[in-house]
C-alpha positions in Angstrom: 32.5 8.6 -12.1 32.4 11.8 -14.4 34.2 14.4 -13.6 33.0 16.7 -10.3 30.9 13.5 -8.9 32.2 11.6 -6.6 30.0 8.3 -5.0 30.2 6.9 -1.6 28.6 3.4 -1.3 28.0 2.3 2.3 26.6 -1.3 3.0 25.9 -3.1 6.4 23.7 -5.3 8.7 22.1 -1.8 9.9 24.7 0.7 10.4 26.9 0.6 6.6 30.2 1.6 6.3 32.1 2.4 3.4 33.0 -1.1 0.9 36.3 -2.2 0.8 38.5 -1.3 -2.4 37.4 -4.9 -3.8 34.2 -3.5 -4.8 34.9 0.2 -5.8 36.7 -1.6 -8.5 34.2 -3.9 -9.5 31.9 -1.4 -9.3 30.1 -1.1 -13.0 26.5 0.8 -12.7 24.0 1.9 -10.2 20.8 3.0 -11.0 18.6 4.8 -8.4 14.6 5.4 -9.1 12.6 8.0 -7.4 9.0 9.0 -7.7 6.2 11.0 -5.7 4.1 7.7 -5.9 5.2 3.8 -4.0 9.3 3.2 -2.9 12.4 4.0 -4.3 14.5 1.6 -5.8 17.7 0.7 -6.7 20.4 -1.6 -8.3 23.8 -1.8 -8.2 26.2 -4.1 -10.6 29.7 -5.5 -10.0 31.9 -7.1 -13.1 32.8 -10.3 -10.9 35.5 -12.8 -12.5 37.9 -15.5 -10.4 41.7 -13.5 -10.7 43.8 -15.2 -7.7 43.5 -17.3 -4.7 40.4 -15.8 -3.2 38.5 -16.4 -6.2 39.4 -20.7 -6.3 36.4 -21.5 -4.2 33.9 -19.0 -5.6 33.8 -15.5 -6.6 35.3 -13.4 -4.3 32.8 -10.4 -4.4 29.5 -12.6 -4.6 30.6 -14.5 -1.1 31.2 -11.5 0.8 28.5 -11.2 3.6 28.2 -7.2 2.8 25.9 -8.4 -0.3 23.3 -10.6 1.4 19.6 -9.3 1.1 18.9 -7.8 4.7 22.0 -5.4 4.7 21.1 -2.0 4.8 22.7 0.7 1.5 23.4 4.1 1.4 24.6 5.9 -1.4 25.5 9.3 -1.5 26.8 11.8 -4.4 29.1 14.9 -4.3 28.4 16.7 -7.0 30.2 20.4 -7.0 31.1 20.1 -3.4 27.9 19.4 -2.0 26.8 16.5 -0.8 23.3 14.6 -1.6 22.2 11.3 -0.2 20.7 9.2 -2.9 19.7 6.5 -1.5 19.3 4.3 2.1 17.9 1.3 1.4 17.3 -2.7 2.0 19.1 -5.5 -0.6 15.8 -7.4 -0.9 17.3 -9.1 -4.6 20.7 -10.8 -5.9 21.0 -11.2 -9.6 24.1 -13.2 -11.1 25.0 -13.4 -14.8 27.9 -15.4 -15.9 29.0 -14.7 -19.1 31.2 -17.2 -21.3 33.1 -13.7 -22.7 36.1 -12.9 -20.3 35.2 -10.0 -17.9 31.6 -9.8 -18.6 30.1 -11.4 -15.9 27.8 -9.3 -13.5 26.9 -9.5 -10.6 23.7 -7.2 -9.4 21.7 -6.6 -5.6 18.6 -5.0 -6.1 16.4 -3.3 -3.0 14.1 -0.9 -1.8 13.8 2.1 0.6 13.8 1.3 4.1 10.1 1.9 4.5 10.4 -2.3 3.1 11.0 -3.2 6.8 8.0 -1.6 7.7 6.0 -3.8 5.2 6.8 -7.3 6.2 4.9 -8.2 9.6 0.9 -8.2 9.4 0.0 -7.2 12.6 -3.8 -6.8 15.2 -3.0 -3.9 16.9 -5.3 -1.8 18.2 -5.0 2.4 18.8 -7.5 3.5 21.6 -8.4 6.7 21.6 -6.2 8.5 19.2 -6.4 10.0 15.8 -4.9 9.3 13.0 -1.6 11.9 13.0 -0.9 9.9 16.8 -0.7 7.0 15.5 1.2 7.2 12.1 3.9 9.7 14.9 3.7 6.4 17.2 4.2 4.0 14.3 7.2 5.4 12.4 8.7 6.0 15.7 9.0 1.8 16.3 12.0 2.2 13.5 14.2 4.5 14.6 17.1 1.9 14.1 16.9 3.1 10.6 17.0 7.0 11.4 13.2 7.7 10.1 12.4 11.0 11.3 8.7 11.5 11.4 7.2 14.4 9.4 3.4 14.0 9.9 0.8 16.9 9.2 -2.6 17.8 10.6 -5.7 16.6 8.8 -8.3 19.0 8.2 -10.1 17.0 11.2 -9.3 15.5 14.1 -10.5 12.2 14.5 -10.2 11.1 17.8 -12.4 8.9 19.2 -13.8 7.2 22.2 -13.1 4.1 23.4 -17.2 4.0 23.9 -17.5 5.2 20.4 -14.9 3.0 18.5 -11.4 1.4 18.4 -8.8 2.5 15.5 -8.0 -1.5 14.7 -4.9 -2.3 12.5 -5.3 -5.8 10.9 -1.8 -5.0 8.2 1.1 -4.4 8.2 2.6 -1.0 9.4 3.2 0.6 6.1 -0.3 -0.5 4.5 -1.6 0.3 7.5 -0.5 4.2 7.7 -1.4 4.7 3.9 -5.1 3.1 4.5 -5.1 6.3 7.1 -3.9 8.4 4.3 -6.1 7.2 1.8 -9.1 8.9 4.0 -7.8 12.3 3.2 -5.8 11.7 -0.6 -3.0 12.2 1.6 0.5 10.5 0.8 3.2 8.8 2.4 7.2 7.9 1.8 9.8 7.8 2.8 13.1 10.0 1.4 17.0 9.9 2.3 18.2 13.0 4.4 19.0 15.0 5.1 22.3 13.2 6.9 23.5 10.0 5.8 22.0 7.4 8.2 18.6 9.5 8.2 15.3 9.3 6.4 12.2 11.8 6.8 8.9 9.9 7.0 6.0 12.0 5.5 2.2 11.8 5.9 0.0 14.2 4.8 -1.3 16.4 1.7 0.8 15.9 -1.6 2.7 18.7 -1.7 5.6 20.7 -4.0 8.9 22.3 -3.6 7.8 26.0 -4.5 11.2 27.4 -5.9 12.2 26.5 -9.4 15.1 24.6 -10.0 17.3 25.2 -12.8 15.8 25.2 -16.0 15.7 21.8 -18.6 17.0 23.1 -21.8 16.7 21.9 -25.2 18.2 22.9 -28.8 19.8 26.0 -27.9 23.7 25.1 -28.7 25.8 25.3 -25.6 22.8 26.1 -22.8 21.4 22.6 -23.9 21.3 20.1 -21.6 18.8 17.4 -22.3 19.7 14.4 -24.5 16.3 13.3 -25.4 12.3 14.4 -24.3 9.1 13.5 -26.1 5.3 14.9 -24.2 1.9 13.6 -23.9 -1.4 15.5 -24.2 -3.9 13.9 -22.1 -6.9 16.4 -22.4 -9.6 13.4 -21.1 -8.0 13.2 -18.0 -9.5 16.1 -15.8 -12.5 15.4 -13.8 -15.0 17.3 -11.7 -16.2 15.6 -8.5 -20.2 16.3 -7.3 -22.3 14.2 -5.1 -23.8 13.9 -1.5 -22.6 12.3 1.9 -24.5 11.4 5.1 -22.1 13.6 7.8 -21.3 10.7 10.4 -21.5 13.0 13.0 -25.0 14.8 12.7 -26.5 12.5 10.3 -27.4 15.3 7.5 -27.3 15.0 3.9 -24.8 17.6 2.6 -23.6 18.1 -1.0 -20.1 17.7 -1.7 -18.6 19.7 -5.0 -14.8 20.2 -6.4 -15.1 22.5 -9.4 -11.4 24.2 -9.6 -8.2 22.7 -8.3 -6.5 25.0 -5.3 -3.2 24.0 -6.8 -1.2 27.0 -8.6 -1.3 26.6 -12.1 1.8 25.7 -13.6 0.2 26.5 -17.2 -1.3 29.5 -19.1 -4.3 27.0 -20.4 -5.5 24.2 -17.5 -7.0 21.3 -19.4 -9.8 21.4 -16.9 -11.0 24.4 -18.3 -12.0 22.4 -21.7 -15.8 22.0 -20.7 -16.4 20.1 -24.2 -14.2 17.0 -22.9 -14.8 17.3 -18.7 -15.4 14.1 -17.1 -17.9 14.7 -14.0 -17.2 12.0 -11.2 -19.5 10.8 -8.8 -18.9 11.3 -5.3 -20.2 7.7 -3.9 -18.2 7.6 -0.3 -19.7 7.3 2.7 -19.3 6.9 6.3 -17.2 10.6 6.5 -17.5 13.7 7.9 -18.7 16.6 5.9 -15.5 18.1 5.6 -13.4 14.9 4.6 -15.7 14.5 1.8 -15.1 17.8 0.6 -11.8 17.3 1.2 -11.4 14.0 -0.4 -13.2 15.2 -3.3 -10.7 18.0 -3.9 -7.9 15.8 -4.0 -9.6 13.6 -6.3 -10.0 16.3 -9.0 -6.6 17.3 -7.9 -4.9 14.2 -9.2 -7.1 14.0 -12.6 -5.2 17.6 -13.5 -1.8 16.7 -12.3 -0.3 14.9 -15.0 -2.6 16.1 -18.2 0.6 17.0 -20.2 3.4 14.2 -18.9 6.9 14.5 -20.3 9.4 12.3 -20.3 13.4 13.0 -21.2 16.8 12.4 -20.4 19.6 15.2 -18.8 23.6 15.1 -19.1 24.0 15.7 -15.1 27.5 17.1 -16.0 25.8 20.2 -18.4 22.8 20.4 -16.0 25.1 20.8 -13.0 22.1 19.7 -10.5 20.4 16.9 -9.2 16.6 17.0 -10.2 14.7 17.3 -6.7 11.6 14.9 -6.6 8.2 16.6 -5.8 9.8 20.2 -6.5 9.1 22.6 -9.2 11.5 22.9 -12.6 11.9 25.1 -15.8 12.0 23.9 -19.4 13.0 26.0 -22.0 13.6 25.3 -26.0 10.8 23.2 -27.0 8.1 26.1 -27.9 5.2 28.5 -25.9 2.9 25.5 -25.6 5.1 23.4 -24.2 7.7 25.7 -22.2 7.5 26.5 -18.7 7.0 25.4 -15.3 6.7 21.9 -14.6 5.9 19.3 -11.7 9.0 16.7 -11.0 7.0 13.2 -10.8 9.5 10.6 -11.1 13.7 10.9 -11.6 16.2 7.6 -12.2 19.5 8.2 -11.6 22.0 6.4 -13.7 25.6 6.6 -12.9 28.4 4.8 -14.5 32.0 5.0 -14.9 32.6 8.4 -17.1 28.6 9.4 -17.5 26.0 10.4 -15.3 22.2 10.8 -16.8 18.7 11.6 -14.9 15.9 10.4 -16.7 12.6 12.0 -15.5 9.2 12.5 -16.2 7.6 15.5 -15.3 4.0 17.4 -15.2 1.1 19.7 -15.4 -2.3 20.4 -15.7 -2.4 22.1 -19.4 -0.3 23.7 -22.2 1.1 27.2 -23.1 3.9 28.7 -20.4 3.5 31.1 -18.0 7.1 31.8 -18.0 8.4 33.9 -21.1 12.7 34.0 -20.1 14.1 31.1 -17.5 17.3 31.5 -16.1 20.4 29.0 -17.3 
């Protein structure tokens, strides 16, 4: 690892503990994906070869029981003295590539967050009288064994009812299950490492970002730099008003549902959606809600039209950055120009650590150009 990061690998049937010496040393690359949409990933890769005794039968590494899909991973970087858990996830994939060049075989596991054990059973359950923010709580409490700590919001409504009314039925599995409740709202789910190795924090509800800015991206200015590489994309078809009608399921009246303006802050001086010459207008065609979920579906829908109009995507040298980019938060990026300077949306960050280096790729958002930032701190 560079210098000033130091990673821990853990791996075990459901509580890891640190790898023997055998595989710090055969340890070649991780690579650790993250983004505000679907699981995390990751993938870890071992130089394997046959050296002594151990190795006669088969390689050593690869017929270790620590490496068979169903153990659980956590990996966790110190980077300036403060610790960041990266990773706790499932080995759901072995790859093995021998190589006819001395030392170059690999060998990789592959796997997903631990919300993966929440996707594998199909299930006909049903959730008498309870709403929707019961029953994801009562759901993601069934896994404690893999520390997720439940972090579920209030929807704008509380849908709770009867047993004379109807039955909440699940016919999936757990995870598909708790996003189909999501989906009513536009609301989101995942699952992230942390705070504590051995803990994750389950969240269900409203998209939502990290409000302080995290230290600024910085390109072309001599020593301050630290990106390697970033290239942007100008979407301006991509915002979309909503307008249409539902039938309220409650008292059966025909009320109009509009979404004209985001109520996001603008992280630009010039939103996209204000371009009235290229505004799509969407229909709002659902029915079978209340009022108010209409309204507020429709909002999130126009929401996620503006949210990645201008999309960049770039590499950063962790060592000059000095950080680790936090998903779903807020950063700075300076160097590039007014249009394109400014305050952005963290959407997606890969981690990519090998022996000496350290990069975050990343792709990052918002709804228009020109910043609304003139100086960001280094």
């Amino acid at each position: 690892m560079p210098i000033g990061i130091n990673l821990t690998l853990l791996i075990g049937p459901n509580i890891p503990v640190p790898v023997p010496t055998l595989f710090t040393e055969a340890l070649r690359d991780v690579e650790v994906t993250h983004s505000d949409e679907g699981r995390s990933g990751f993938q870890i890769t071992f130089t394997v070869g046959r050296a002594g005794r151990n190795d006669l039968k088969d390689y050593q590494l690869i017929n270790s029981p620590l490496l068979k899909p169903g153990n659980r991973v956590i990996l966790i970087v110190i980077l300036q003295a403060s610790a960041k858990v990266l990773m706790d996830g499932i080995i759901t994939h072995q790859q093995f590539l021998p190589s006819m060049e001395l030392g170059a075989s690999t060998f990789s596991i592959t796997g997903e967050d631990v919300s993966i054990m929440m996707d594998l059973e199909e299930k006909s359950v049903e959730h008498p009288a309870q709403d929707e923010r019961i029953i994801v709580t009562k759901i993601v409490g069934s896994y404690a064994k893999y520390g997720l700590i439940p972090k579920v919001k209030k929807p704008p409504i509380v849908d709770r009812p009867t047993v004379t009314q109807r039955i909440p039925s699940q016919t999936a599995t757990d995870l598909k299950y708790i996003e189909k409740l999501a989906e009513r709202y536009k609301y989101v789910f995942y699952v992230s490492p942390g705070p504590v190795a051995g803990t994750n924090t389950a969240y269900w509800g409203p998209p939502i970002r990290i409000g302080t800015s995290q230290k600024a991206l910085t390109v072309n200015m001599g020593t301050y730099s630290n990106v390697n590489s970033i290239n942007f994309q100008n979407n301006a078809l991509s915002p979309s008003t909503v307008a249409g009608q539902v039938q309220d399921r409650k008292t059966n009246k025909i009320k109009s549902v509009q979404a004209k303006d985001s109520d996001r802050e603008d992280l630009s001086q010039n939103p996209a959606l204000n371009n009235k010459s290229l505004l799509r207008k969407t229909q709002y065609r659902q029915t079978g809600k209340e009022a108010l979920q209409a309204m507020t579906r429709a909002k999130s829908i126009l929401n996620s039209s503006v949210d990645k109009v201008i999309e960049a995507t770039g590499e950063v040298d962790t060592i000059r950055y000095g950080n680790l980019l936090e998903l779903r938060g807020v950063v700075g990026l300076r160097g590039v120009g007014h249009n394109y300077d400014g305050l952005y949306y963290v959407k997606s960050v890969t981690h990519k650590l090998r022996l000496g280096e350290y990069k975050q790729s990343f792709i990052i958002t918002r709804e228009g150009l020109g910043t609304t930032k003139q100086f960001l701190d280094v």
